[in-house]
ZAMARGU-4260 file (C-alpha; in steps of 0.2 Angstrom, whole numbers, plus 5000, padded with zeros to 4 digits):
<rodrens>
0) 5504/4846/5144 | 5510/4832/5157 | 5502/4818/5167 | 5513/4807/5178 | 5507/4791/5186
5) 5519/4788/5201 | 5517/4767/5209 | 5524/4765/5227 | 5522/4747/5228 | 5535/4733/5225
10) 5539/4731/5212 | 5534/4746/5207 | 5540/4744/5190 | 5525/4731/5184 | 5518/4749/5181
15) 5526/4746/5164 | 5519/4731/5162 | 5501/4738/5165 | 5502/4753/5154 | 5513/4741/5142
20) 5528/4754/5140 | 5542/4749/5142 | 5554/4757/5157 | 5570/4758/5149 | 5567/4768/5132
25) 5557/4784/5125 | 5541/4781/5115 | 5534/4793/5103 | 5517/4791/5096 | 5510/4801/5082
30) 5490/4808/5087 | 5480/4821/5076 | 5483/4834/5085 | 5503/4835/5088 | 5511/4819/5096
35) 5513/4810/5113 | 5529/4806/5122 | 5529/4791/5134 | 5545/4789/5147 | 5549/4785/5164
40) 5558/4800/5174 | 5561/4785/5190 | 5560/4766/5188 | 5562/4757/5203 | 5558/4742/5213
45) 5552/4755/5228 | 5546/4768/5215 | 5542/4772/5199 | 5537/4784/5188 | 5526/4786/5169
50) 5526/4803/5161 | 5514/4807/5148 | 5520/4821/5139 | 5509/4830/5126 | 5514/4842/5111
55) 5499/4849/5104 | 5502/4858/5089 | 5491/4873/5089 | 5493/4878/5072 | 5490/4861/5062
60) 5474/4860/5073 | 5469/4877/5064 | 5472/4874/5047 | 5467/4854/5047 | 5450/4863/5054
65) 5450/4874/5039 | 5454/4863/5026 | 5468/4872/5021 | 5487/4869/5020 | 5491/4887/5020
70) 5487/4901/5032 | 5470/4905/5041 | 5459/4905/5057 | 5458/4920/5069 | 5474/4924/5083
75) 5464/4917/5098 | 5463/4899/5086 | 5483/4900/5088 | 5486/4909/5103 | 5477/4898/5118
80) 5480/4886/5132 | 5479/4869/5123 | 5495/4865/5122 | 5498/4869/5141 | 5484/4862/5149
85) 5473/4847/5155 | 5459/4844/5143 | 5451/4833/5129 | 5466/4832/5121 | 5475/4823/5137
90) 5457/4812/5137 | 5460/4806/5118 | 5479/4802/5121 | 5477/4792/5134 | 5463/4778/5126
95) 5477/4779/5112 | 5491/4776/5119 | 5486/4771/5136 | 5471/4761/5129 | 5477/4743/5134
100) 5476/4749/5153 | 5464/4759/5150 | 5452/4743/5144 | 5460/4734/5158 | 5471/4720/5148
105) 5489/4715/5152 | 5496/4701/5141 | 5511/4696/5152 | 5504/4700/5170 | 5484/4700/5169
110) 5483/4697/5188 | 5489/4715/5189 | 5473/4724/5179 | 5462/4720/5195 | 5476/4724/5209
115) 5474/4739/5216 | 5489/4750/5220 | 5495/4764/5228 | 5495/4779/5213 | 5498/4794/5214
120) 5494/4805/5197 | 5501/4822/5194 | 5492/4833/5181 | 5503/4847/5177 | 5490/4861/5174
125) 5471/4858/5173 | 5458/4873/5171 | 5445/4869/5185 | 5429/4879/5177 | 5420/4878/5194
130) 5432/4880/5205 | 5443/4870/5217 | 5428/4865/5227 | 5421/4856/5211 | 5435/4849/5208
135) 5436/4839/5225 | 5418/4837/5221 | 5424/4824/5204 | 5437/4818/5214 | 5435/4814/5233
140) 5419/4804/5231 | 5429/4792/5222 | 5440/4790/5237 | 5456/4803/5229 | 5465/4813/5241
145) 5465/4828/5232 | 5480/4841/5234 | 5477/4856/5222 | 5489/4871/5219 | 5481/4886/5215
150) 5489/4896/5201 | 5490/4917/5200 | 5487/4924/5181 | 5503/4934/5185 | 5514/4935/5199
155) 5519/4951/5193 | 5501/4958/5192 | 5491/4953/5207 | 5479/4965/5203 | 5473/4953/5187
160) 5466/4942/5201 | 5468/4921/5199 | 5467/4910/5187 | 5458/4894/5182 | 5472/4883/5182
165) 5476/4871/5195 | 5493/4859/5198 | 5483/4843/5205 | 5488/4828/5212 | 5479/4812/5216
170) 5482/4799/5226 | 5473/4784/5232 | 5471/4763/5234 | 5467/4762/5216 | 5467/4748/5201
175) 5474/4759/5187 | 5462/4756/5173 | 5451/4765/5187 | 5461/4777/5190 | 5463/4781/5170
180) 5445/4781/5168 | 5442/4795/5179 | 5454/4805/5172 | 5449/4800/5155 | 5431/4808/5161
185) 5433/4820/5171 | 5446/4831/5165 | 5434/4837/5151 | 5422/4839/5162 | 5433/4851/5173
190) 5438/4859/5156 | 5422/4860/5151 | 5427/4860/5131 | 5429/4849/5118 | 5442/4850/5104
195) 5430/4840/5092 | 5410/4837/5088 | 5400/4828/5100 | 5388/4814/5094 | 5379/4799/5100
200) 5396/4789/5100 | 5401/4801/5115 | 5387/4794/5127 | 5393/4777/5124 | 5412/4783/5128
205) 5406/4791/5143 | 5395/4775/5149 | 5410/4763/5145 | 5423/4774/5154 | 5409/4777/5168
210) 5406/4759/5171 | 5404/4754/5190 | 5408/4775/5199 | 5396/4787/5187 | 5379/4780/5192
215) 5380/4783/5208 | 5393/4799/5208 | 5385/4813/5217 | 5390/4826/5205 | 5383/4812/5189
220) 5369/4825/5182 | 5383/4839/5181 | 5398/4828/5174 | 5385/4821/5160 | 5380/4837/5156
225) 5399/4844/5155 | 5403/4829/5146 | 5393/4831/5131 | 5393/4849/5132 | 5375/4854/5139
230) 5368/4843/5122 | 5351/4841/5130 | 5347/4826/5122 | 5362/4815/5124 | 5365/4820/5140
235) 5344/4814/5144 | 5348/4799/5136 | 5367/4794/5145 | 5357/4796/5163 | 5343/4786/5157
240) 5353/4772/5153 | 5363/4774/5170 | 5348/4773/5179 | 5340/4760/5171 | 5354/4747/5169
245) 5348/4730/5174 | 5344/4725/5191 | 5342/4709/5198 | 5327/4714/5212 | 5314/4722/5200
250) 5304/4727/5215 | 5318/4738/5221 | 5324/4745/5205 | 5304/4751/5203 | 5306/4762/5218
255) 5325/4766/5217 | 5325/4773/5199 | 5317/4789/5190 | 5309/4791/5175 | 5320/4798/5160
260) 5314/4816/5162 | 5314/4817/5179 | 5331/4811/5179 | 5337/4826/5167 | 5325/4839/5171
265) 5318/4838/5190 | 5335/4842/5203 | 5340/4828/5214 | 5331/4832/5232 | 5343/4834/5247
270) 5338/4816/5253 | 5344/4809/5235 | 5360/4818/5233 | 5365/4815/5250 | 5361/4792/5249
275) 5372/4794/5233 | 5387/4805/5241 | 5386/4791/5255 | 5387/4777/5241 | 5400/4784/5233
280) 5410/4784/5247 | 5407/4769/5251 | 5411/4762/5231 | 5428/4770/5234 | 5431/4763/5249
285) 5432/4745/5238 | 5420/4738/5256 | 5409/4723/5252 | 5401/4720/5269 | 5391/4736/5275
290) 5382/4739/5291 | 5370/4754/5289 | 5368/4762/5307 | 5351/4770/5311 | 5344/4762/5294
295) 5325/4768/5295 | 5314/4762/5281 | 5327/4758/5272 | 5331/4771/5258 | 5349/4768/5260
300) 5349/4747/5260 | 5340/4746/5245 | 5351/4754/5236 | 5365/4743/5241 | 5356/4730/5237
305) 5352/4734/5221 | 5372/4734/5218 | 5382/4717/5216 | 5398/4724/5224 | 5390/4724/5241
310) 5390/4706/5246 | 5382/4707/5264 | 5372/4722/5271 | 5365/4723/5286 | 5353/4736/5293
315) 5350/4741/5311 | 5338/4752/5321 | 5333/4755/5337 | 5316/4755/5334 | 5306/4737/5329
320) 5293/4746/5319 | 5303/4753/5305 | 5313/4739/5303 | 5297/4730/5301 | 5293/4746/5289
325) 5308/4742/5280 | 5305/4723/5278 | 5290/4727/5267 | 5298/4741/5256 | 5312/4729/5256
330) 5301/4716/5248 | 5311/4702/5256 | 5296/4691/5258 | 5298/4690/5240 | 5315/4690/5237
335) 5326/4677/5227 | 5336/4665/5242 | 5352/4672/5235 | 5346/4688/5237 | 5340/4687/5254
340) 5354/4680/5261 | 5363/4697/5257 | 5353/4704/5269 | 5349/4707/5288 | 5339/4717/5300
345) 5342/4718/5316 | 5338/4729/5331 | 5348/4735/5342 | 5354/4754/5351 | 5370/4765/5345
350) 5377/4768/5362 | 5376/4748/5369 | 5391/4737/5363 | 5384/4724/5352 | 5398/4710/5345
355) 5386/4709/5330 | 5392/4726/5324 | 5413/4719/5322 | 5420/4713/5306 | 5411/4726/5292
360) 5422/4735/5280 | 5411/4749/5280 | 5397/4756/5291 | 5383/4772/5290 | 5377/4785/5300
365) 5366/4793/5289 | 5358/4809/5297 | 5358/4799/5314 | 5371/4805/5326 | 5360/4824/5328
370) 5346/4811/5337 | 5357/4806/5350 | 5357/4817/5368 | 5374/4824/5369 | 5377/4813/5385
375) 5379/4798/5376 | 5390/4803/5361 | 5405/4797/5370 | 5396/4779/5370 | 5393/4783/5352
380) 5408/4786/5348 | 5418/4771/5358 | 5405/4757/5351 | 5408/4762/5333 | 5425/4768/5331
385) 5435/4756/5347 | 5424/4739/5346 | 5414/4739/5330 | 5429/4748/5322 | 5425/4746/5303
390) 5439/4751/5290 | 5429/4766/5283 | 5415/4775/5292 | 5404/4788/5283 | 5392/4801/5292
395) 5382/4812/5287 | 5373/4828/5297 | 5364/4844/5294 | 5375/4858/5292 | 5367/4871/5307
400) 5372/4886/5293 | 5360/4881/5282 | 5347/4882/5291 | 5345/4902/5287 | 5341/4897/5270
405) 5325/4886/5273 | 5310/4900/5272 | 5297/4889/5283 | 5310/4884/5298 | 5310/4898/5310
410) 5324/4905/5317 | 5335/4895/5329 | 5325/4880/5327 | 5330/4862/5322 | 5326/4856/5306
415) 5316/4841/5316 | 5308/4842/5331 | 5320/4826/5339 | 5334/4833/5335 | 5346/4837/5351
420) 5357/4847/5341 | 5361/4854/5325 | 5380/4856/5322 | 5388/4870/5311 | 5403/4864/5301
425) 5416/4868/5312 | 5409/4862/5327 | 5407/4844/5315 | 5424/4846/5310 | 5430/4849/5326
430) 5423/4834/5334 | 5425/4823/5319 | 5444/4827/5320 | 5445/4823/5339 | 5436/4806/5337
435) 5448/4802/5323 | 5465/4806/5332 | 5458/4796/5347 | 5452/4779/5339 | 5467/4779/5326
440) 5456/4787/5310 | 5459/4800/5298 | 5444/4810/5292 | 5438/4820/5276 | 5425/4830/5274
445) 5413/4832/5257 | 5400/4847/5256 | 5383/4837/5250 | 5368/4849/5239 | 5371/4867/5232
450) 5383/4875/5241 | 5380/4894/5246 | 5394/4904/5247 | 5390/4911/5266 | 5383/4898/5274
455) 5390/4882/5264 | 5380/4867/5258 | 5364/4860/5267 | 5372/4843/5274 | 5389/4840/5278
460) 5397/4823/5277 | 5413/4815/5284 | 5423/4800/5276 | 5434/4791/5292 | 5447/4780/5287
465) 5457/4768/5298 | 5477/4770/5298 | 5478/4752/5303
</rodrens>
């Protein structure tokens, strides 16, 4: 099995001083299950590359299993993909030889564990249990373009259908003790096995290497239950904890957080999954000053400011009686000064310039733009993506589709009565691509709730990023 971490930016050797290898020579470690090569195919200043290399040993797993030092186990225990592919083995080599970047220490250059970089990580062959669509489900929210390279069982025999397996490649504006975390998680999760027993000590690996992305991941529920393979009660205790880790406003974290069983047993609603797909996105993005367009009561800003990263958020509305809805679910009469003055509300219309809308990393549009008459998208679209122009935009719509599916909507209707259109995903692709090519963008787009295999997922979102 073989993972390759590939850094682009000069010099791009201090790679080896974050993962603490050295360039120059072959490193072999010794691990349970066979051993782990570490060596550098390129090192140099423009680019270089770490290979992970691992030789699992199929047979000493089996008898060591047994007990015994002579033969045993059944053929499939000898005969299987574990020493090809991407799984928990991969997961246990990196925190052992990786663990120094994976814990985010660098003795020599400890200004680099908190630089982000431009990685690219290249796992050989991963079994995607789920599909490519779940894949970019783990992934893309964390801001990873995601390139996957579907493999056949046999080229040979076409008529044995395709495989599981996936070549995958990750790129993205990363720290690499991020970037290692992920994978540490989510390969097993795209696996969905374990080579050894999970206990109670797993829920605290997966809370330590989920730190600061797996509370509010959208697929969170799915990659706890993955994780600790579907044991009901670590899995209810690991998304307890997540959602109730401490929070500075206890007046928001009241509203904002379930109780333990509702968070294992009840399904997220639409509304949910879709606020926690949006802060992913915007957790990837790395932004700290957000602007959340068509902010309502305010589901969406108490959220961000129930997380420290986000150091200024600013809501607007068009209407003044849900913002002053969204003051009192807000609580900021009662907020801490520091608190408050992360915080602003302010009215104000999509479609007028407004210089109070420049200089955000990030900004919203959650289920807004289907309110707007048709007429006016192109002032939409010039006072957010020409003058307010924020590094990354996230939107959010109904996916027209869908609608087939809701029992009490009648045919051909909208799914509220002031919408002005209802767009299917094409026709939000489509536009979404044409408004990125103009204003200088580049635009992604992430299915958000259970995806049907007809009519897709019940809201589509787009992730815009500016080139410049």
């Amino acid at each position: 099995m073989l993972l390759t971490i590939t850094n682009t930016q000069p010099p791009a050797t201090d790679l080896g001083y974050l993962l603490h290898k050295n360039p120059s020579r072959v490193q072999t470690f010794d691990l349970t299950f066979g051993q782990a090569h570490v060596f550098y195919p390129e090192a140099q200043v423009e680019r270089c590359t770490a290979a992970l290399l691992l030789d699992v040993d199929p047979v000493g797993l089996v008898r060591k299993r047994r007990g015994l030092s002579g033969e045993g186990g059944t053929l499939d225990q000898y005969v299987n993909d574990r020493p090809y592919v991407a799984s928990s083995f991969l997961s246990v080599a990196i925190s052992q030889v990786f663990g120094s970047a994976l814990g985010g220490r660098s003795k020599d250059h400890a200004e680099l564990v908190d630089t982000a970089l431009p990685l690219e990580a290249r796992l050989a062959v991963v079994p995607c249990r789920g599909g490519e669509s779940f894949l970019r489900r783990l992934f893309e929210p964390l801001g990873y373009e995601v390139e996957a390279v579907h493999h056949t069982l046999d080229e040979k025999f076409p008529e044995w259908g395709e495989s599981a397996y996936y070549t995958v490649t990750l790129r993205a504006h990363v720290r690499l003790r991020e970037m290692l975390s992920h994978i540490y998680v989510l390969v097993p999760v795209l696996d969905n096995e374990k080579h050894y027993w999970v206990g109670e000590e797993e829920v605290e690996k997966l809370l330590r290497h989920g730190e600061g992305w797996l509370k509010m991941h959208p697929e969170r529920d799915e990659i706890a239950h993955r994780y600790l393979k579907f044991r009901r009660s670590l899995a209810r205790e690991a998304i307890s904890r997540l959602v109730d880790e401490d929070n500075p406003e206890p007046d928001i974290a009241e509203e904002v957080h379930a109780s333990e069983e509702e968070a294992v047993e009840r399904l997220l609603s639409l509304n949910e999954q879709r606020i926690n797909a949006v802060l992913a996105a915007l957790k990837a993005s790395g932004a700290k000053r957000v602007l959340d367009l068509g902010c309502g009561e305010g589901k969406l800003l108490r959220l961000l400011l129930a997380d420290k990263i986000f150091e200024e958020v600013v809501g607007m509305d068009v209407s003044h009686r849900v913002l002053e809805v969204a003051q009192e679910r807000l609580h900021l009469d009662r907020m801490s000064a520091r608190q408050r003055e992360r915080i602003r509300l302010i009215q104000g219309s999509l479609t007028y310039r407004d210089r109070r809308l420049a200089g955000f990393d990030a900004a919203t549009v959650v289920e807004v733009i289907e309110h707007l008459d048709t007429a006016r998208l192109a002032a939409f679209e010039r006072v957010l993506f020409e003058f307010a122009r924020p590094d990354t935009i996230v939107m959010t719509t109904p996916n027209a589709e869908y609608n087939v599916r809701f029992e009490t909507l009648p045919a051909g209707k909208f799914r509220h009565k002031d919408h002005r259109f209802e767009w299917t995903r094409r026709e939000f692709e489509a536009w979404a691509n044409g408004v990125a090519e103009r204003f200088g963008y580049a635009a992604r787009f992430l299915p958000i709730g259970a995806e049907d295999a007809e009519v897709g997922a019940p809201t589509q979102m787009g992730v815009f990023t500016r080139h410049d």
